[in-house]
ROKE-675653 format. One record per residue (C-alpha): residue in three letters; residue number from 1; x, y, z. Coordinates in pm, 1 decimal, always signed. Example, Ala and Ser with C-alpha at 12.3 -4.5 7.8 and 13.67 -1.06 7.14 Angstrom:
// ROKE-675653
  residu  num         X         Y         Z
     ala    1   +1230.0    -450.0    +780.0
     ser    2   +1367.0    -106.0    +714.0
This chain:
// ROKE-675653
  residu  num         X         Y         Z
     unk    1   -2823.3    -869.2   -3825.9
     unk    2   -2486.4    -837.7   -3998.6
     unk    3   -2195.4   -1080.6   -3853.0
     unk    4   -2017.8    -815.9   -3735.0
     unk    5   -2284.5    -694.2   -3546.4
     unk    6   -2341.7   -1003.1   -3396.9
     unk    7   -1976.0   -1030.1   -3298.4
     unk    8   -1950.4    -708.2   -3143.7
     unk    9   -2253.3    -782.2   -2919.3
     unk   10   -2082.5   -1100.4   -2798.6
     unk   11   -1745.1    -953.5   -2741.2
     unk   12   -1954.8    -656.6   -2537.9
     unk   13   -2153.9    -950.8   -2383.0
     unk   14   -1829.8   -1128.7   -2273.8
     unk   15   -1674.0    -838.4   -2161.6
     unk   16   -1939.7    -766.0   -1918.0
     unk   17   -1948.1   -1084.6   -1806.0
     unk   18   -1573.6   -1058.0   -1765.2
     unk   19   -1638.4    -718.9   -1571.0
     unk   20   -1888.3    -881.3   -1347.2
     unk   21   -1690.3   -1143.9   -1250.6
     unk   22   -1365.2    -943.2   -1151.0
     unk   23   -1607.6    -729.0    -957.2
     unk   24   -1737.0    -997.4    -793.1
     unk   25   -1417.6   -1136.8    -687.0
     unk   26   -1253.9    -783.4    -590.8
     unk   27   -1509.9    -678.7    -386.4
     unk   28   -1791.0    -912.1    -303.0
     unk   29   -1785.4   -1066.0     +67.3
     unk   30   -1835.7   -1455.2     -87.5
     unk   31   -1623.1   -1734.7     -12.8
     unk   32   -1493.3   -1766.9    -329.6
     unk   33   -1440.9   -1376.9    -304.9
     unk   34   -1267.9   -1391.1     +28.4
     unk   35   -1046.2   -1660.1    -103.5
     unk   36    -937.3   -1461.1    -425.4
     unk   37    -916.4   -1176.9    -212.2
     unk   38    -670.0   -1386.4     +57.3
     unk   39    -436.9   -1521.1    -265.4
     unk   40    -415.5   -1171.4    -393.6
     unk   41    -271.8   -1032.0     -39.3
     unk   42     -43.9   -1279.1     -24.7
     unk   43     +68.6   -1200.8    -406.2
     unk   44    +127.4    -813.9    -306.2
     unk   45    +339.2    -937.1     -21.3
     unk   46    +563.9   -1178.1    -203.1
     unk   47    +580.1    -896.5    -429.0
     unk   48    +678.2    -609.8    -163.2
     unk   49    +959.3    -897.4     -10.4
     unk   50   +1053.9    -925.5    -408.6
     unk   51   +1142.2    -505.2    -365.6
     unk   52   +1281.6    -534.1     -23.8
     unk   53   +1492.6    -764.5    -123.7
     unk   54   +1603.2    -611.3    -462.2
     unk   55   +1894.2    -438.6    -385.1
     unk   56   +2035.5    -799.8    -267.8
     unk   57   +1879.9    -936.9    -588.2
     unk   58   +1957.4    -664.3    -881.0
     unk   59   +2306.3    -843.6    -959.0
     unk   60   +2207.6   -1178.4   -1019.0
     unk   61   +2166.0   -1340.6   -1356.2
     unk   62   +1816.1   -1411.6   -1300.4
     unk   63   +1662.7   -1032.5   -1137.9
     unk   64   +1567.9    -958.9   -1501.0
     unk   65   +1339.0   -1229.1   -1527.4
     unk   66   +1198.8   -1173.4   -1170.2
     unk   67   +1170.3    -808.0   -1252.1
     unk   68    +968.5    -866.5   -1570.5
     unk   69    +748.9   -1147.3   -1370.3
     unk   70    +672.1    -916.1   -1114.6
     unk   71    +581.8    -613.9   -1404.7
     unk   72    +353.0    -859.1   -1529.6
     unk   73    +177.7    -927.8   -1182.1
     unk   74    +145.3    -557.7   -1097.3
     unk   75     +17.3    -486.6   -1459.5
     unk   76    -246.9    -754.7   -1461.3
     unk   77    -359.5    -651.9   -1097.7
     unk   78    -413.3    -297.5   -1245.4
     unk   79    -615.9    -419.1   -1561.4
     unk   80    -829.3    -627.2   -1365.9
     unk   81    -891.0    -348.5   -1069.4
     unk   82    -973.8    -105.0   -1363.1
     unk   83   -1213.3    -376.8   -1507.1
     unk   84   -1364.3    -474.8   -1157.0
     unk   85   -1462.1     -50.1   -1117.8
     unk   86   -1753.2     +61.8   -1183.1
     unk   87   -1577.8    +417.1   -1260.2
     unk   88   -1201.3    +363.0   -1394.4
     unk   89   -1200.5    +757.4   -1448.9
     unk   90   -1229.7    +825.6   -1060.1
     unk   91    -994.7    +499.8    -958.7
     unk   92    -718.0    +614.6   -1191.4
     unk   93    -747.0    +964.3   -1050.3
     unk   94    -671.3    +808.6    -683.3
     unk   95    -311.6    +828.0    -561.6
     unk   96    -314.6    +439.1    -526.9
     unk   97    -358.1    +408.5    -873.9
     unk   98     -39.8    +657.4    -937.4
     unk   99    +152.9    +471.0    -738.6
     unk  100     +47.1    +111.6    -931.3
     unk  101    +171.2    +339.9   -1272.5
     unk  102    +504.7    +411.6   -1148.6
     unk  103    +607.8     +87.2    -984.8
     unk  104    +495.4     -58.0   -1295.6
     unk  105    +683.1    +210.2   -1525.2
     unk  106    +995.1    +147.2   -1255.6
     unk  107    +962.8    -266.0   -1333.3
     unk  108    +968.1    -231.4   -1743.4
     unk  109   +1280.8      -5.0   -1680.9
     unk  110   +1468.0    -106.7   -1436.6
     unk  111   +1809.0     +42.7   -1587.5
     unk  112   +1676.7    +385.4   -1703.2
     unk  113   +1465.3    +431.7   -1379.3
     unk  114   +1710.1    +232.5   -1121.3
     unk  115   +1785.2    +572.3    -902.3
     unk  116   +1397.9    +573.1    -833.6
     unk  117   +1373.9    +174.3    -783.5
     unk  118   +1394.9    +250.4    -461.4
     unk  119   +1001.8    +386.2    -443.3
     unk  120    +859.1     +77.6    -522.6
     unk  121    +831.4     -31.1    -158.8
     unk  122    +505.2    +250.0    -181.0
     unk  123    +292.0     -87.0    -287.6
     unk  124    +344.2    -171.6     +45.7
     unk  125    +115.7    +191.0    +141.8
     unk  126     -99.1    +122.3    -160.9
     unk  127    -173.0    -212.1     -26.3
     unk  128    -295.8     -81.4    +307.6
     unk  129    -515.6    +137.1    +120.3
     unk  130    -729.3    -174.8      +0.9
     unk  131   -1092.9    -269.8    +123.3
     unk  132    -993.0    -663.1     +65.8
     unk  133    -710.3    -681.6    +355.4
     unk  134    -924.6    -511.5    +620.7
     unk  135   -1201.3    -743.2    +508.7
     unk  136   -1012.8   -1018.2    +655.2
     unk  137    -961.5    -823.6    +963.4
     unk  138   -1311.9    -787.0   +1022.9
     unk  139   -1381.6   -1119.6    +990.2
     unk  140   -1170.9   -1229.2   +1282.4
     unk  141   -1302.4    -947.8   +1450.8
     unk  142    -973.4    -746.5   +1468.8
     unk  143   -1162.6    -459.3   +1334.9
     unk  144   -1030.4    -244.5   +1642.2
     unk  145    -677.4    -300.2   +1559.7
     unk  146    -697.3    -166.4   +1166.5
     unk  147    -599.4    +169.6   +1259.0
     unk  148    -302.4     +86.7   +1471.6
     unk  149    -237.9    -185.6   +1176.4
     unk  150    -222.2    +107.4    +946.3
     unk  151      +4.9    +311.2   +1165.1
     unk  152    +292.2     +55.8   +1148.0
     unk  153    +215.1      -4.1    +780.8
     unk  154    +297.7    +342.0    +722.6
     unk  155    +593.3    +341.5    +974.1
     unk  156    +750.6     +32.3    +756.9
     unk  157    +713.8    +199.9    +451.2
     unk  158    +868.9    +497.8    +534.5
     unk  159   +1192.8    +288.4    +651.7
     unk  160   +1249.5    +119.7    +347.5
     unk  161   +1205.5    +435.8    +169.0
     unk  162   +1428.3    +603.9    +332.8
     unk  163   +1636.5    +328.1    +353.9
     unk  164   +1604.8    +268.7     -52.6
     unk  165   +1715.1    +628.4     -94.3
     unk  166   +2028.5    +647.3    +146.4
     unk  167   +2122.5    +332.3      +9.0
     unk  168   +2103.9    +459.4    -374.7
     unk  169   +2244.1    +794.5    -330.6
     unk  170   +2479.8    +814.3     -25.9
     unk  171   +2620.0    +397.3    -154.4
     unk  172   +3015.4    +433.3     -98.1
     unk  173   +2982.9    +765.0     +86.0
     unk  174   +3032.7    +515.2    +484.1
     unk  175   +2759.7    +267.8    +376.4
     unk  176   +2925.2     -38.4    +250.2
     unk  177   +2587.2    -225.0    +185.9
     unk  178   +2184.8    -219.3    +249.2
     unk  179   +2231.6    -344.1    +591.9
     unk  180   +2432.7     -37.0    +671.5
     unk  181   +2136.4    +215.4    +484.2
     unk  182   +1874.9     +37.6    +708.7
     unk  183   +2093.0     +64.6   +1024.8
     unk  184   +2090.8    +416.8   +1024.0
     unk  185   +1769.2    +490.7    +922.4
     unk  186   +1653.9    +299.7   +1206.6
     unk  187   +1940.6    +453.6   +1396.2
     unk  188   +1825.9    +848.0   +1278.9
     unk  189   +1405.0    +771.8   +1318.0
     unk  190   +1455.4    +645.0   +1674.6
     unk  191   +1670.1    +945.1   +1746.4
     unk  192   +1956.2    +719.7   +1919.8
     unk  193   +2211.0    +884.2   +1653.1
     unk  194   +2458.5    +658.9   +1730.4
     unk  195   +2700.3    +824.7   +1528.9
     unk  196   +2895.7    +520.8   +1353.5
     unk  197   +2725.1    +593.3    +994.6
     unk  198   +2709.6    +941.0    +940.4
     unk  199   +2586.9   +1103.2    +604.3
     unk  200   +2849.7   +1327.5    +446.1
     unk  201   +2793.9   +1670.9    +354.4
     unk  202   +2469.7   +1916.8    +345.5
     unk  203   +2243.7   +1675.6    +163.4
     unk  204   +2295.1   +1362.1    +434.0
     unk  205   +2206.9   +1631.6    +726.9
     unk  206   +1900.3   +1721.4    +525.4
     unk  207   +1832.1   +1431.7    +503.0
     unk  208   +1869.8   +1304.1    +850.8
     unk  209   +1674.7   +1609.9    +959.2
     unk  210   +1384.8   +1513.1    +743.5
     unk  211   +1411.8   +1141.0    +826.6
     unk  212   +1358.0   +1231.5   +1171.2
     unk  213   +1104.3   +1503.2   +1170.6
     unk  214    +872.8   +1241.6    +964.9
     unk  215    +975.9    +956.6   +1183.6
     unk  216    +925.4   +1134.6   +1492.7
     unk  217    +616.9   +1203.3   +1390.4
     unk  218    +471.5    +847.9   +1237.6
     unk  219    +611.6    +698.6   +1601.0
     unk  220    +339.1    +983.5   +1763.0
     unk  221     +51.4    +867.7   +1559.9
     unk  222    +136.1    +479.0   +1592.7
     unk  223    +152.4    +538.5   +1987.8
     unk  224    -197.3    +702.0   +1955.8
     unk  225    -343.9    +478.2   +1764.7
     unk  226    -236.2    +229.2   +2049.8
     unk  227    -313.1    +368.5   +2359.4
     unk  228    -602.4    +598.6   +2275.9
     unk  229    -948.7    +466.7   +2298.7
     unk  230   -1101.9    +262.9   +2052.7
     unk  231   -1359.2    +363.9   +1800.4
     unk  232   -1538.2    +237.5   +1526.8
     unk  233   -1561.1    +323.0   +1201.7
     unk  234   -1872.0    +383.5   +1016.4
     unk  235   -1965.6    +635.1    +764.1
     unk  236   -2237.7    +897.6    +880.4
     unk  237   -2503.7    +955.4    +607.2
     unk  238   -2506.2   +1315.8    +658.5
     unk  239   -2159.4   +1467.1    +654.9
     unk  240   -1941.1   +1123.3    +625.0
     unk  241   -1782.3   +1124.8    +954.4
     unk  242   -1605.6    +801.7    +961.4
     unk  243   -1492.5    +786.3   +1355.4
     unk  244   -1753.9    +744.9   +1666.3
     unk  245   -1790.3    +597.9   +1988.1
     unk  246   -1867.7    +269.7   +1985.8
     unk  247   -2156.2    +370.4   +2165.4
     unk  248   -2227.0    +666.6   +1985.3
     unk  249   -2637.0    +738.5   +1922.9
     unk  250   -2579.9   +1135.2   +1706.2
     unk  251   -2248.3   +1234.9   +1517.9
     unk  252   -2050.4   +1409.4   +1690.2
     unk  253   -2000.7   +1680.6   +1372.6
     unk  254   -2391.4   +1720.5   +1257.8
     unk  255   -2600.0   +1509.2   +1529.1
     unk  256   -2759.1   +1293.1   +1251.0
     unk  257   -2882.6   +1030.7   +1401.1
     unk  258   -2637.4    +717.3   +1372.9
     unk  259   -2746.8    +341.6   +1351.7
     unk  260   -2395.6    +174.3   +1426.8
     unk  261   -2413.4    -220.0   +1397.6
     unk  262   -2298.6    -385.5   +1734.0
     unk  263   -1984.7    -576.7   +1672.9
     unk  264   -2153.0    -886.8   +1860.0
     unk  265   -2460.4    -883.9   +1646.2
């Protein structure tokens, strides 16, 4: 065998090993998974406090170097999820994986892209799309509580959205600082309107409208997810129904006949 044949089949070697591992630690239920898994999570927070916190930040000497540490986080997390799948193709067509692109995109240029910095808080949504956090929810069995969880995930990122975007486009126009962009989004979702900040002209009514037609409507589906019995979620084999009754026997779509674990078991 030539060397370089013998190199390329321990470069392929190491990189499935490499694979292996990564998919091991991204989505196996070990200890040593769990614990990756738990460090990770608490990396994407620290990083969606880092974005929060960036209009605060962005004039300080230091926010480059923060900005390019946190591009380098987000970048290496992507690598390694693409590694850890067993079909990159189908995970970079999910909208997850979109979102990962442009926050990263947003991070290397944070001058040419700093109207739409704003967006980046959508890690925040992208995290609540992961198997690893509800993992850890399952294991101390507040299973039962992931969909309400999930409710006010996508309640908070929709305030610092809007927040981000009132903030970059309506600065100067009555809002004198962040505090003042979050005050009446909060103000406008809730419906209180209580008129001290007011958006000027045709585009700050749209966007109040719009701010609290989606609000409005996120506050509806967190209150259901609340008060609204509780069901469990497991995948029927015939049509993929995820929701039943905990003590559900047929699917409630085809009548296949369901074999749901008992939480107790």
């Amino acid at each position: 065998m030539k060397a370089a044949e013998k190199d390329g089949l321990q470069q392929s070697s190491a990189m499935a090993r490499l694979r292996d591992r990564l998919r091991k630690l991204y989505h196996g239920r070990t200890p040593a998974a769990f614990r990756f898994q738990l460090v990770a999570v608490i990396i994407d927070l620290a990083i969606i406090a880092f974005f929060v916190a960036t209009p605060v930040l962005q004039d300080k000497p230091s926010f480059l170097w923060l900005d390019y540490t946190v591009a380098a986080l987000v970048a290496a997390d992507l690598i390694a999820r693409l590694l850890a799948s067993n079909d990159m193709l189908r995970l970079m067509k999910q909208p997850t994986s979109w979102v990962d692109v442009f926050i990263l995109l947003t991070l290397l240029m944070p001058t040419a892209l700093a109207n739409l910095a704003f967006l980046r808080i959508l890690r925040l949504w992208s995290l609540s799309r992961s198997g690893s956090l509800w993992r850890h929810f399952e294991m101390r069995g507040l299973r039962p509580w992931r969909e309400a969880s999930q409710a006010v995930i996508n309640l908070l990122t929709f305030l610092f959205v809007i927040t981000g975007f009132v903030y970059t486009f309506f600065f100067g126009a009555g809002l004198e600082n962040y505090v003042d962009a979050l005050y009446f989004t909060v103000a406008t979702v809730t419906t209180t309107g209580f008129g001290d900040i007011v958006l000027p002209g045709i585009a700050g009514k749209l966007t109040a409208i719009v701010t609290m037609i989606i609000g409005i409507s996120l506050f509806v589906r967190l209150a259901t997810a609340i008060f609204r019995p509780a069901k469990v979620l497991f995948p029927c084999p015939q049509c993929g129904l995820q929701r039943h009754e905990p003590d559900a026997v047929h699917c409630k779509a085809c009548g296949h006949l369901l074999n749901i674990p008992d939480e107790g078991s």
